[in-house]
BALUM-600390 format. One line per 5 residues: their letters; for each residue x, y, z of C-alpha. Coordinates in pm, 1 decimal. Example, Ala and Ser with C-alpha at 12.3 -4.5 7.8 and 13.67 -1.06 7.14 Angstrom:
BEGIN
AS	1230.0 -450.0 780.0; 1367.0 -106.0 714.0
***
This chain:
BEGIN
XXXXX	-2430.7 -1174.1 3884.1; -2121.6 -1121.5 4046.2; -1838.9 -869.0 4020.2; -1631.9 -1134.2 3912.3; -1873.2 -1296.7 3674.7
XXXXX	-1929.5 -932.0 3516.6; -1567.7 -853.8 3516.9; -1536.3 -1186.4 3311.5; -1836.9 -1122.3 3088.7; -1716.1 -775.0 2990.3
XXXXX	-1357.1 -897.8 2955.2; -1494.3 -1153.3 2678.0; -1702.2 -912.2 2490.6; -1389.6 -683.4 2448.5; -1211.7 -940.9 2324.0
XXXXX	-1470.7 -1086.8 2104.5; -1557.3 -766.2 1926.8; -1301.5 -520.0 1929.0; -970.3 -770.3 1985.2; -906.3 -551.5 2291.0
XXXXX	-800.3 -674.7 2604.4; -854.8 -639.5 2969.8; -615.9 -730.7 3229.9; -654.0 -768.1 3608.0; -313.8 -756.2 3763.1
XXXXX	-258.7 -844.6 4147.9; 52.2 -668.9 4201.3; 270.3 -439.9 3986.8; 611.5 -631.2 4083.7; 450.0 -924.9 3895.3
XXXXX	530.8 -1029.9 3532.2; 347.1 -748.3 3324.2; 469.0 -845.8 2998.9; 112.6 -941.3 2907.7; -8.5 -556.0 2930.8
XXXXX	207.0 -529.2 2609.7; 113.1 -813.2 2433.0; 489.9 -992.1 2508.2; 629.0 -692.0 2256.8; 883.5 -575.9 2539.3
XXXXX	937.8 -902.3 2672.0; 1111.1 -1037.3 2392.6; 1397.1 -690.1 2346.5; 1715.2 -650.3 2460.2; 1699.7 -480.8 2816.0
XXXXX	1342.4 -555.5 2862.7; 1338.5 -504.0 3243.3; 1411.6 -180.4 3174.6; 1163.8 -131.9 2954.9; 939.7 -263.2 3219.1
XXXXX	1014.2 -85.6 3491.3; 878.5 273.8 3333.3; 520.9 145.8 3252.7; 586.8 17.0 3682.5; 693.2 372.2 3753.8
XXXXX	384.7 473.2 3596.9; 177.2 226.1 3753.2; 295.2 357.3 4060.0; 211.9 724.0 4061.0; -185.3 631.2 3927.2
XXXXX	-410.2 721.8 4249.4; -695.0 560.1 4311.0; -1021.9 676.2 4097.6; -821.7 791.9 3842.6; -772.2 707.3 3479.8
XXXXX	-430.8 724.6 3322.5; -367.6 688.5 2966.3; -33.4 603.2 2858.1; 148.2 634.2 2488.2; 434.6 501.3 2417.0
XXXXX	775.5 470.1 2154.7; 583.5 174.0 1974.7; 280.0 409.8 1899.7; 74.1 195.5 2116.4; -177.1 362.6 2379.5
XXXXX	-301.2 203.8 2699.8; -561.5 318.0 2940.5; -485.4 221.2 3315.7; -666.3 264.9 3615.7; -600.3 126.6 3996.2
XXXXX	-786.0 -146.0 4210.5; -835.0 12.1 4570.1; -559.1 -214.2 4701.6; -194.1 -123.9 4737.4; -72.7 -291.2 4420.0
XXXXX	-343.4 -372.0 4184.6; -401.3 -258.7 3891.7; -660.4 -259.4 3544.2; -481.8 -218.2 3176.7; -664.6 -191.8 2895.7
XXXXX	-473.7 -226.4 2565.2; -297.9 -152.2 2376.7; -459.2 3.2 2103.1; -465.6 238.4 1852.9; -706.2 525.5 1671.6
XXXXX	-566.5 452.0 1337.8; -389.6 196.6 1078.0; -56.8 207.2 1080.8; 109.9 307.4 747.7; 429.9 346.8 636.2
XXXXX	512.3 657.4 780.0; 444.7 513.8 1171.7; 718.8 225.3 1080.8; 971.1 458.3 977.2; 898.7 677.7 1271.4
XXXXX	918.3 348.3 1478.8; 1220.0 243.2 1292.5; 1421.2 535.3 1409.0; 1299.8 593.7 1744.1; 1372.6 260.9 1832.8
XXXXX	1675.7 195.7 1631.7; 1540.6 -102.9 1472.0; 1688.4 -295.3 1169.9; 1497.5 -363.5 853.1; 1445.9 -754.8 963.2
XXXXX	1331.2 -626.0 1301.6; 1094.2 -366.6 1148.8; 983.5 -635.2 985.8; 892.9 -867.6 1298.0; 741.3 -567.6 1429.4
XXXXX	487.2 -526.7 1166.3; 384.5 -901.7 1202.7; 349.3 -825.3 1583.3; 139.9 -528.2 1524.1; -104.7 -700.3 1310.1
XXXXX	-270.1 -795.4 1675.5; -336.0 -467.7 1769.5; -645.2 -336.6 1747.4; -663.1 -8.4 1546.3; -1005.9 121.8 1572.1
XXXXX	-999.0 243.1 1936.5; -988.2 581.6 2078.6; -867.7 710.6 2361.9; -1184.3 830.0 2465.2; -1363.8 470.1 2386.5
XXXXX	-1120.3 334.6 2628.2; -1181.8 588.8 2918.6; -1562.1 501.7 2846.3; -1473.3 112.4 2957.3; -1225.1 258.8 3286.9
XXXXX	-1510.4 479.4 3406.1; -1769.4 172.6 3367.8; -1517.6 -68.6 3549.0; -1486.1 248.3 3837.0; -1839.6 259.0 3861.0
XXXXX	-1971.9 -32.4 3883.5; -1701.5 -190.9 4075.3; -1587.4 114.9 4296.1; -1882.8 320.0 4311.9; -1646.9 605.5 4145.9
XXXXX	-1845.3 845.6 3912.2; -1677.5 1130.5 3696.5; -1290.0 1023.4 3761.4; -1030.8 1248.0 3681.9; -807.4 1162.1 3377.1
XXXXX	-438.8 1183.4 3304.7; -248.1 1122.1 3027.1; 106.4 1021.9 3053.1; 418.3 983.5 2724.8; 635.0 708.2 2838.2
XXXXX	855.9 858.6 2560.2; 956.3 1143.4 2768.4; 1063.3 945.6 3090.0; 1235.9 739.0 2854.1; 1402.1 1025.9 2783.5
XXXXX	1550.9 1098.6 3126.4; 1734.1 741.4 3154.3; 2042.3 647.9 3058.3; 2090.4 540.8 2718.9; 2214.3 179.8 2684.7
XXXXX	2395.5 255.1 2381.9; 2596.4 492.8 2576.2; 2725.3 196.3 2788.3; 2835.3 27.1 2450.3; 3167.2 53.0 2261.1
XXXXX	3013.0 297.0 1994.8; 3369.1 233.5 1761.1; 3317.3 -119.2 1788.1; 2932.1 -108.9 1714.9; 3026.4 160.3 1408.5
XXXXX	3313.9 -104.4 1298.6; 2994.5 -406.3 1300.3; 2758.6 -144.1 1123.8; 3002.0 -97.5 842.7; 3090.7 -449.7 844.2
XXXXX	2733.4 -540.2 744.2; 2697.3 -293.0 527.2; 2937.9 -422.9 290.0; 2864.5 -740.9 295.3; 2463.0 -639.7 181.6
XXXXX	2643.5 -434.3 -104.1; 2851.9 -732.2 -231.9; 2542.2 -945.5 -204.4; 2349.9 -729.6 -399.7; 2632.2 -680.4 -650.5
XXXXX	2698.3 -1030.4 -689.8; 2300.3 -1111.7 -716.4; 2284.1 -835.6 -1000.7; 2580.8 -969.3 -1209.2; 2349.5 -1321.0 -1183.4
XXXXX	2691.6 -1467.1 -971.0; 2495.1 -1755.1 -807.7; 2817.7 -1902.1 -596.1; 2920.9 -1587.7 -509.5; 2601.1 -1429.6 -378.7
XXXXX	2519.7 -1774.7 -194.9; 2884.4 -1772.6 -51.9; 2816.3 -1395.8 45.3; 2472.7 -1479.4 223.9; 2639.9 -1699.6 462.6
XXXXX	2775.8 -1385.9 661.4; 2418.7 -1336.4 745.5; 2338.7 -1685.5 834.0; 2651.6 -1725.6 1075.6; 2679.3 -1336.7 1209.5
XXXXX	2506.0 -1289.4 1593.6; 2290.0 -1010.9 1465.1; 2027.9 -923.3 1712.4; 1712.3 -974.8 1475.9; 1414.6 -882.7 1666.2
XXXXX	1128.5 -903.7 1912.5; 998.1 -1248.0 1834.7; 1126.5 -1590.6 1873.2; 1403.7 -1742.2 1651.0; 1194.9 -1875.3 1368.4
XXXXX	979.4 -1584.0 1326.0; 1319.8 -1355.2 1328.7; 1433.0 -1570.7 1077.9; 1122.2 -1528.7 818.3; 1146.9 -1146.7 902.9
XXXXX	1464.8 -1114.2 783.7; 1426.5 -1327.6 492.1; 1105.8 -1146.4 433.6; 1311.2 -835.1 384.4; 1607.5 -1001.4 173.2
XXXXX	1343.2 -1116.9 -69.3; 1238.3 -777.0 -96.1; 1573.4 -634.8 -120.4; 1683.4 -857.3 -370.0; 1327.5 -739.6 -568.9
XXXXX	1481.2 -402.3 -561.4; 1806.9 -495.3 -713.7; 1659.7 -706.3 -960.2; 1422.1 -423.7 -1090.8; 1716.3 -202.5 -1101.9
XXXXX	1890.3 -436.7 -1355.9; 1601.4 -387.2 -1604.1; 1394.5 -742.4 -1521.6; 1047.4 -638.0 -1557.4; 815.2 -600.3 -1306.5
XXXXX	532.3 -895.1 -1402.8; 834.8 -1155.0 -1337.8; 945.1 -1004.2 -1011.8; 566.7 -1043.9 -892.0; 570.3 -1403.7 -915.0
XXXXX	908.0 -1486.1 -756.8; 871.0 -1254.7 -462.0; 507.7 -1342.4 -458.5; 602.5 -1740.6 -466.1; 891.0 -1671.2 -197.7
XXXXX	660.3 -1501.9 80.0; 438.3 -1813.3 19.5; 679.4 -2015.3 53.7; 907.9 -1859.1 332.8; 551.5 -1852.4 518.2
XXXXX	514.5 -2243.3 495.7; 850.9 -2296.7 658.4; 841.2 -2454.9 986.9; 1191.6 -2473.8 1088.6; 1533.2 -2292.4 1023.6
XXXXX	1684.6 -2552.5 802.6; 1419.0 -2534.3 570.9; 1446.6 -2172.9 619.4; 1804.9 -2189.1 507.8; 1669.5 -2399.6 202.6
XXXXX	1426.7 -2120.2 82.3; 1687.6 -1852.3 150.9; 1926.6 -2102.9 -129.4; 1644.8 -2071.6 -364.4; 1568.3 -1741.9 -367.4
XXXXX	1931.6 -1638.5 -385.1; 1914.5 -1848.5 -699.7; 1601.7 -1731.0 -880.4; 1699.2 -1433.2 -852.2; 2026.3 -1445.5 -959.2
XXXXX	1845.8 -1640.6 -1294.0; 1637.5 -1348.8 -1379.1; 1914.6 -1092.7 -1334.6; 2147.5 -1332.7 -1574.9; 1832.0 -1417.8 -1832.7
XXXXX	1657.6 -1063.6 -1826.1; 1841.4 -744.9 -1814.7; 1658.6 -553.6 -2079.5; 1809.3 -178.5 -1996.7; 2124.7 -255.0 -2296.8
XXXXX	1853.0 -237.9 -2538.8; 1661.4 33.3 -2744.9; 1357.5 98.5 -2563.3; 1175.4 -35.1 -2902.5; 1358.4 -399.1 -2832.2
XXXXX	1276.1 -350.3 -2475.3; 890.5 -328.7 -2580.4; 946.2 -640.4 -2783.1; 1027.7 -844.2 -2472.8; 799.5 -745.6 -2262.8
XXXXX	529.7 -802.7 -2418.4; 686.3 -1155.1 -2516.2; 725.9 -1203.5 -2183.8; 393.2 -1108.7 -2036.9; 225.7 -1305.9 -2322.3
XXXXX	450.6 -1617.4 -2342.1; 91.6 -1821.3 -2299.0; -46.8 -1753.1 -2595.7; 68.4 -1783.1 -2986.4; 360.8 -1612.6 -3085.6
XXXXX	452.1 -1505.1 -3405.4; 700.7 -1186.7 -3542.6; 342.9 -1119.5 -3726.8; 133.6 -1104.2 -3428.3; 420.4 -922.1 -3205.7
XXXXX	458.5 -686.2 -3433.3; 58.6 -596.4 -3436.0; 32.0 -561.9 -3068.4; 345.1 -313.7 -3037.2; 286.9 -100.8 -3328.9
XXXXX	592.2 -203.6 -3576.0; 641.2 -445.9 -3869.8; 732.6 -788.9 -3885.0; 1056.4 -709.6 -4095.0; 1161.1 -436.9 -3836.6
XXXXX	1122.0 -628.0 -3550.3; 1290.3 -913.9 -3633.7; 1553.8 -740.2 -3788.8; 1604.5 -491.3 -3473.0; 1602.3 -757.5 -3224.6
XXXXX	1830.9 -953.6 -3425.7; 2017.2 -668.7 -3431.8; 2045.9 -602.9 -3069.6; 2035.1 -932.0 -2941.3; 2186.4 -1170.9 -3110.7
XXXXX	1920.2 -1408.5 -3152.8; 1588.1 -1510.9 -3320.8; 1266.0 -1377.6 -3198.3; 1164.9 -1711.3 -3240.9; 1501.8 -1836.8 -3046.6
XXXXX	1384.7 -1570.1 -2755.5; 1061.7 -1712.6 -2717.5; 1154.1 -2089.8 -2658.9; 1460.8 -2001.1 -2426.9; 1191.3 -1790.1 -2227.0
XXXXX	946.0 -2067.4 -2265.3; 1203.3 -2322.8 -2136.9; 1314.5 -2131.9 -1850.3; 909.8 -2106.1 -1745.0; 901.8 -2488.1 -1756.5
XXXXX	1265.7 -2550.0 -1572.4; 1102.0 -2310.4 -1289.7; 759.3 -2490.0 -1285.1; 960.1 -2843.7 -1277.2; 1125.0 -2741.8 -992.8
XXXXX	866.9 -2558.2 -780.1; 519.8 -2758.3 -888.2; 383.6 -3099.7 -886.8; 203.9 -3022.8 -1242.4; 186.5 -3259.0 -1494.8
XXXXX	422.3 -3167.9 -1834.9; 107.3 -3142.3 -2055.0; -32.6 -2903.3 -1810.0; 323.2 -2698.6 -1819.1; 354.8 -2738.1 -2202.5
XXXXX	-11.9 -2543.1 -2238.9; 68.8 -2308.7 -1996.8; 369.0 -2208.5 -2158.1; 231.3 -2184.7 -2505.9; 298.1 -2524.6 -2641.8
XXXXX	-24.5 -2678.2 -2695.8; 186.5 -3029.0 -2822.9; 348.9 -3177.2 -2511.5; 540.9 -3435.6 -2750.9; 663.2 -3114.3 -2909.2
XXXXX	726.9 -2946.7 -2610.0; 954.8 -3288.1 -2431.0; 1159.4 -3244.4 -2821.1; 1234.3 -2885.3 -2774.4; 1329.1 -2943.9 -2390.3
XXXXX	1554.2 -3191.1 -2428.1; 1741.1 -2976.3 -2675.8; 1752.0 -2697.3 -2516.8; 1818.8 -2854.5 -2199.2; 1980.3 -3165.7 -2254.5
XXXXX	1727.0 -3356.9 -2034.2; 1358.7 -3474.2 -2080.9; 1156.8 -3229.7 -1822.2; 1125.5 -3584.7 -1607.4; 1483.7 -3599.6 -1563.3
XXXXX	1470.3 -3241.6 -1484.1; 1247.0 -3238.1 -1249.3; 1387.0 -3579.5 -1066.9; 1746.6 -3390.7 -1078.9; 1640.7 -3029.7 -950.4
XXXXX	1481.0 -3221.3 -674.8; 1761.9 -3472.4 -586.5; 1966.9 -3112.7 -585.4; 1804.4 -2953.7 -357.7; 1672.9 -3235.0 -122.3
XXXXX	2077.7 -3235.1 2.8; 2013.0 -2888.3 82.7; 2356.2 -2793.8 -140.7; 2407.0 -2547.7 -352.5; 2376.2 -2661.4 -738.8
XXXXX	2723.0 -2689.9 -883.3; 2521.4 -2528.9 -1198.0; 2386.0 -2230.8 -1062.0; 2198.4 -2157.4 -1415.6; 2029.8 -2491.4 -1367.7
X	2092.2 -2578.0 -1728.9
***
């Protein structure tokens, strides 16, 4: 076998079984970007960036093996052919999982935003996290012996961090008043956003959005599409926050930020991107108008919750009132009370907004929706609709659709 054919065999088995990989480059003034996985290649200033893992490159001698860390966390282990230019990477890799800690630390060091944070974590999914640095001088010595004849090579290890450190800053080179103005600039717009999604102010937090579709912010190391989903990713999450704050309980906000990263996931392009973004804006908004709960007594605020996690099965002020520990009379009287409605008035508006949302985000048939909502009697359940609604759940679902296929906003942002 040849030195090439072994180079190739041992490059596949790296791959294969521990995702790492092993790079031949020819010359050091070539594109390197792969010895990162692209991650540089994609940043603002990314020549830069670039030319210290060259200046490293550089100073390696021959026969020995250089390990290299840098601001991303990420560890490489390089050695040099025994031309002038050539060069082995191996990496990147890491020891250990990242956790939330390591993207906070990354965050900072790298002045990231939350949407490119975000992208980041997607990136670093690739990178294998089981590998020491040790493991990896194991593979450089092999590739020195049994191509170079080189036994016991010396080792170095080198922190791109502090070389880093002795450039100058590009954000020195910026108008830091103007970049301070643009920092407070998005900052209130994210606070009105939030304000207007809490007060359930569908037109207004849509309207408010728009900053962030049409502003240049610089969102991140990947292409367009996949800085688009980042940053969504993190509005959805965001906009979980706020909604939790304004007392809509927590089994509710699992679905709809559980159905939005499925469904922000599935996008394809930026339009229907843009589309998602809409509906999220208004689903959220709903539950913040329907379901703030922290007015109540925290008795009345047991009450719904359990109607709400239990909306599925048969409810009755008889069989609330066993599960949370009160009498009939009491409950209904207290939530009366404190509400202004029914129990029995509460549990069909909850029901109805359940089917309005499964209308307008499944394909499942109304019988299927009326049992899954606790309506065993579809008939019954297309009378009580209609009432409540003022359309049969066909019409509903034919309208919410027609809606949203123009990729508007719904004049009626409480979809009633």
């Amino acid at each position: 076998m040849t030195n090439n054919d072994s180079f190739t065999l041992l490059k596949s088995v790296l791959l294969d079984v521990e995702k790492l990989q092993l790079i031949y480059f020819e010359d050091w003034n070539q594109d390197i970007s792969q010895i990162d996985l692209h991650l540089r290649a994609k940043m603002d200033n990314n020549g830069v960036l670039y030319d210290h893992f060259r200046s490293v490159i550089k100073k390696i001698p021959f026969g020995v093996i250089f390990t290299v860390h840098d601001l991303f966390l990420l560890n490489y282990t390089l050695i040099r052919g025994n031309n002038s230019r050539d060069f082995y990477v191996i990496g990147p890799y890491r020891s250990l999982i990242y956790d939330e800690k390591d993207f906070a630390v990354l965050s900072q060091k790298n002045h990231l935003t939350t949407a490119q944070t975000e992208e980041l974590r997607l990136l670093l999914q690739d990178i294998p996290c089981t590998i020491t640095n040790s493991s990896a001088q194991l593979i450089a010595k092999s590739i020195l012996s049994h191509f170079f004849g080189i036994d016991n090579p010396a080792t170095q290890e080198v922190n791109l961090e502090h070389t880093l450190a002795h450039t100058p800053s590009v954000a020195s080179l910026q108008d830091l008043n103007q970049h301070a103005r643009w920092i407070e600039e998005v900052y209130h717009h994210q606070h009105l956003l939030a304000l207007y999604i809490s007060q359930g102010n569908f037109e207004r937090a849509y309207a408010e959005s728009r900053f962030f579709s049409t502003a240049t912010l610089n969102r991140g190391t990947l292409d367009s599409r996949t800085s688009h989903r980042s940053y969504l990713y993190a509005a959805n999450t965001s906009f979980r926050i706020v909604a939790q704050q304004v007392g809509v309980h927590p089994v509710y906000l699992d679905d709809i930020s559980n159905l939005y990263v499925q469904k922000l996931a599935n996008c394809i392009s930026h339009n229907q991107l843009d589309k998602v973004y809409q509906e999220m804006i208004e689903a959220y908004c709903s539950l913040c108008r329907e379901y703030p709960n922290r007015k109540y007594s925290q008795n009345v605020q047991t009450i719904i919750n359990y109607i709400l996690i239990n909306l599925s099965n048969d409810l009755t002020p008889q069989s609330i009132a066993a599960a949370v520990n009160f009498s009939p009379g009491y409950i209904s009287h207290k939530f009366k009370e404190e509400t202004g409605m029914t129990l029995v008035n509460y549990i069909t508006q909850q029901r109805i907004r359940i089917a309005k949302q499964m209308l307008a985000d499944t394909d499942m048939l109304i019988r299927d929706i009326s049992s899954y909502i606790g309506i065993p009697d579809s008939n019954y359940f297309v009378k009580i609709f209609k009432k409540e609604v003022g359309l049969t759940p066909n019409a509903y679902r034919k309208k919410h659709t027609a809606q949203h296929t123009t990729g508007k906003p719904s004049k009626n942002p409480s979809l009633q």
